[in-house]
PyMOL commands that place a pseudoatom at each C-alpha (Angstrom):
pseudoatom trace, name=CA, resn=UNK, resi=1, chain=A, elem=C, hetatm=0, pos=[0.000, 0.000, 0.000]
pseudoatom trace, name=CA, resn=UNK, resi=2, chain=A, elem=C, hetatm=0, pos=[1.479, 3.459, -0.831]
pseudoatom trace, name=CA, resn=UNK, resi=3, chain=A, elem=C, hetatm=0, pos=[1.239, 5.858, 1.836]
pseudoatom trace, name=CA, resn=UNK, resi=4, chain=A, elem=C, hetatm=0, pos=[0.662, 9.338, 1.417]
pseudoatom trace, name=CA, resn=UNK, resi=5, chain=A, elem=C, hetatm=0, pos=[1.998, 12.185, 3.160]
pseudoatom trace, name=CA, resn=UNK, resi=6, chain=A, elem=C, hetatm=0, pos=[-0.928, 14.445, 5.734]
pseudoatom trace, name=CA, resn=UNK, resi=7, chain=A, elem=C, hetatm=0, pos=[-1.517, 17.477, 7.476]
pseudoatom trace, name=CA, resn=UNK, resi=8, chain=A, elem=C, hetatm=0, pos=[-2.586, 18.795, 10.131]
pseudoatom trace, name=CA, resn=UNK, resi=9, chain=A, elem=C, hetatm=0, pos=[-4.179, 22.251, 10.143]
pseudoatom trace, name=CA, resn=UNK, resi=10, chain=A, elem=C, hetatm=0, pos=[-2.886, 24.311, 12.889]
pseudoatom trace, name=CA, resn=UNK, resi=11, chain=A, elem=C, hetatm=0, pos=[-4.218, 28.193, 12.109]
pseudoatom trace, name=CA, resn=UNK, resi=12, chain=A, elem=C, hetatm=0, pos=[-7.591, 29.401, 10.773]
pseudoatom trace, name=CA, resn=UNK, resi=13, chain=A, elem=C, hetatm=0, pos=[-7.161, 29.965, 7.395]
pseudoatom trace, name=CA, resn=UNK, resi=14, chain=A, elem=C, hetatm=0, pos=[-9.616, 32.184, 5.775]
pseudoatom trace, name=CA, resn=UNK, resi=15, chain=A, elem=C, hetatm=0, pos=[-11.650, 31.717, 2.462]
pseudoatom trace, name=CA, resn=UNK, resi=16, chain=A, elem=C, hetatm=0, pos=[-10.748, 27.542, 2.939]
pseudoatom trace, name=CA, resn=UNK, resi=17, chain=A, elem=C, hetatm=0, pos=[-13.062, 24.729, 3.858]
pseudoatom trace, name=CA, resn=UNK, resi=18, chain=A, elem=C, hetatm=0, pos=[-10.449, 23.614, 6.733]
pseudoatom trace, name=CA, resn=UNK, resi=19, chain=A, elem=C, hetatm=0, pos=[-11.094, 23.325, 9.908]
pseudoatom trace, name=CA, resn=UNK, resi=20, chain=A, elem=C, hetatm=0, pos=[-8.616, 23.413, 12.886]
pseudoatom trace, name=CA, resn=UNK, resi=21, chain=A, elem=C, hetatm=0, pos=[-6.970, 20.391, 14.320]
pseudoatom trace, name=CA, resn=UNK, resi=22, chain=A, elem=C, hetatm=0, pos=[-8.251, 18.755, 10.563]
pseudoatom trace, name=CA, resn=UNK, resi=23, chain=A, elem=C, hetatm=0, pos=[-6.022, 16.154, 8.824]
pseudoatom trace, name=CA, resn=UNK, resi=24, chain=A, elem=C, hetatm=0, pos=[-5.739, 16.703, 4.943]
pseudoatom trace, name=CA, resn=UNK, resi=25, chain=A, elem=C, hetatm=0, pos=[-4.087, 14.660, 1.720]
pseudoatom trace, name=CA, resn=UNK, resi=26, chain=A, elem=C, hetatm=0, pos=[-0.598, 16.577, 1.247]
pseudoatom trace, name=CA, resn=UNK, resi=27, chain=A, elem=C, hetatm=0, pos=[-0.263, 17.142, -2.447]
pseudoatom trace, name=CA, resn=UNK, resi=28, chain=A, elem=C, hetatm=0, pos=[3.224, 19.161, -2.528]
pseudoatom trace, name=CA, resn=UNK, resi=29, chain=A, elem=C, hetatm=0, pos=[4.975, 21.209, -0.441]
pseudoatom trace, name=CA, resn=UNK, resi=30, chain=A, elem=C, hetatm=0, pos=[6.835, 24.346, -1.435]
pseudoatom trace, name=CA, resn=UNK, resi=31, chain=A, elem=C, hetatm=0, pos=[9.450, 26.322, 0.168]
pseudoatom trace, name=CA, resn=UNK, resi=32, chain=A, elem=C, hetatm=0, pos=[6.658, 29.154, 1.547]
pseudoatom trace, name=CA, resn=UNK, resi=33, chain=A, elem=C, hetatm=0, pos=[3.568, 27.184, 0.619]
pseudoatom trace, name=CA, resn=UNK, resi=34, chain=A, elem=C, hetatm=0, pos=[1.803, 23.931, 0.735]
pseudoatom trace, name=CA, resn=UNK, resi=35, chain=A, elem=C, hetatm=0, pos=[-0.984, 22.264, -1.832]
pseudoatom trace, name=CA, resn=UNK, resi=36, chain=A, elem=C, hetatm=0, pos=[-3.526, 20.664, -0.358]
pseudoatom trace, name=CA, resn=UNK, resi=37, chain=A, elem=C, hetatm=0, pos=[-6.124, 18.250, -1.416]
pseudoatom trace, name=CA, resn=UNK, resi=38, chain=A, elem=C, hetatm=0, pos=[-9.951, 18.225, -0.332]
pseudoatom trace, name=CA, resn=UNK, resi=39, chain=A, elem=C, hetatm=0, pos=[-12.862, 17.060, -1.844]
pseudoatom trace, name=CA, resn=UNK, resi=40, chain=A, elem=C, hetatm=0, pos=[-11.365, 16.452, -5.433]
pseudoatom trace, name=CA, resn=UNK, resi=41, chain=A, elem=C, hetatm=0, pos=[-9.853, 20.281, -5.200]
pseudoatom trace, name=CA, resn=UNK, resi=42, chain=A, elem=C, hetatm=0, pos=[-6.290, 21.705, -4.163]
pseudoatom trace, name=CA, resn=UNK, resi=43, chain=A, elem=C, hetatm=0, pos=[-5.763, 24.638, -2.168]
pseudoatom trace, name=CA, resn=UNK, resi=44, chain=A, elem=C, hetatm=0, pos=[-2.193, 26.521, -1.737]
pseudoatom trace, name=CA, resn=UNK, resi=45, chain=A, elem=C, hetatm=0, pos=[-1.765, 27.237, 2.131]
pseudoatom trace, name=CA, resn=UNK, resi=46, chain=A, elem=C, hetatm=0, pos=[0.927, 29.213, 3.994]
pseudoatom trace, name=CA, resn=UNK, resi=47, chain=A, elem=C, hetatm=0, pos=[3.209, 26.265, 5.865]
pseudoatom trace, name=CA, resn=UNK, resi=48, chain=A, elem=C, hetatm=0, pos=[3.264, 28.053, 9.194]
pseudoatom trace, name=CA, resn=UNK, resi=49, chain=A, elem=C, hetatm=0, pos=[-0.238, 27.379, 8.783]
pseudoatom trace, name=CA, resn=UNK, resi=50, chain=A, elem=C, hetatm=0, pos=[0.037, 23.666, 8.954]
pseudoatom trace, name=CA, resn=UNK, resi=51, chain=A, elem=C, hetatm=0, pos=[2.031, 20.646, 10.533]
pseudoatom trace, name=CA, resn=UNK, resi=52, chain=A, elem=C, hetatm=0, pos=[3.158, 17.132, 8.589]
pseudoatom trace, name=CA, resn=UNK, resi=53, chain=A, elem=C, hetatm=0, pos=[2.278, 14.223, 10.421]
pseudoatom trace, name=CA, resn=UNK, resi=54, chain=A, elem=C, hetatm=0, pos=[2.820, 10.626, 9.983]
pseudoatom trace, name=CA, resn=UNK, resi=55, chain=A, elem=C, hetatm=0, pos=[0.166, 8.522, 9.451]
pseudoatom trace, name=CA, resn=UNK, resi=56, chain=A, elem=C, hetatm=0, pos=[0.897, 5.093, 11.549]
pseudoatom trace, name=CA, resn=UNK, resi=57, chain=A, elem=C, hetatm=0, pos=[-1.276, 2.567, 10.612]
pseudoatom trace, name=CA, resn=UNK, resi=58, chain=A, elem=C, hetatm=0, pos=[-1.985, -0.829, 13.217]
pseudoatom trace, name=CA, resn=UNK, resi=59, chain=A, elem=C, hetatm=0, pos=[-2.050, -4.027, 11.956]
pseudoatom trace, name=CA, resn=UNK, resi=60, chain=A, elem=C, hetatm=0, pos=[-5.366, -6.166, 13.190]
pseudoatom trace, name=CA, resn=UNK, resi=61, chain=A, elem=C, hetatm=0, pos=[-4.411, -9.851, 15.319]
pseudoatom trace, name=CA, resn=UNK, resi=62, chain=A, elem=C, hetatm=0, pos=[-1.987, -8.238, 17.287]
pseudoatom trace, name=CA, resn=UNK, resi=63, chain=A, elem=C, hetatm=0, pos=[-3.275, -10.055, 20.657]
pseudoatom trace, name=CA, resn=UNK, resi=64, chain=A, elem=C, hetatm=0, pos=[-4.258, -7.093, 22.082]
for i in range(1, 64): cmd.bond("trace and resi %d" % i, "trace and resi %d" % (i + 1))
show_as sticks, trace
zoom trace
């Protein structure tokens, strides 16, 4: 399975669809900005606006 990079919104960002504390498909990221994907659409958001996170996925059966 090919993972795919996410974000985290951290500010308000006005005139977006994003809400706070939202994770979001990370389609590139720039030196000052970021594209991101939502609903079959791409927005270009400031990166102090936003955080990269690592999505950890858990494999079923482990016992617990």
């Amino acid at each position: 399975m090919d993972k795919g990079k996410y974000v985290e919104i951290t500010k308000k960002i006005p005139g977006t669809p994003f809400s706070v504390g939202g994770f979001y498909e990370l389609e590139r990221m720039g030196s000052a900005n970021a594209r991101v994907r939502y609903q079959h659409s791409i927005y270009q958001i400031p990166k102090e606006a936003l955080e990269v996170v690592e999505i950890v996925s858990r494999e079923s059966g482990d016992g617990v």
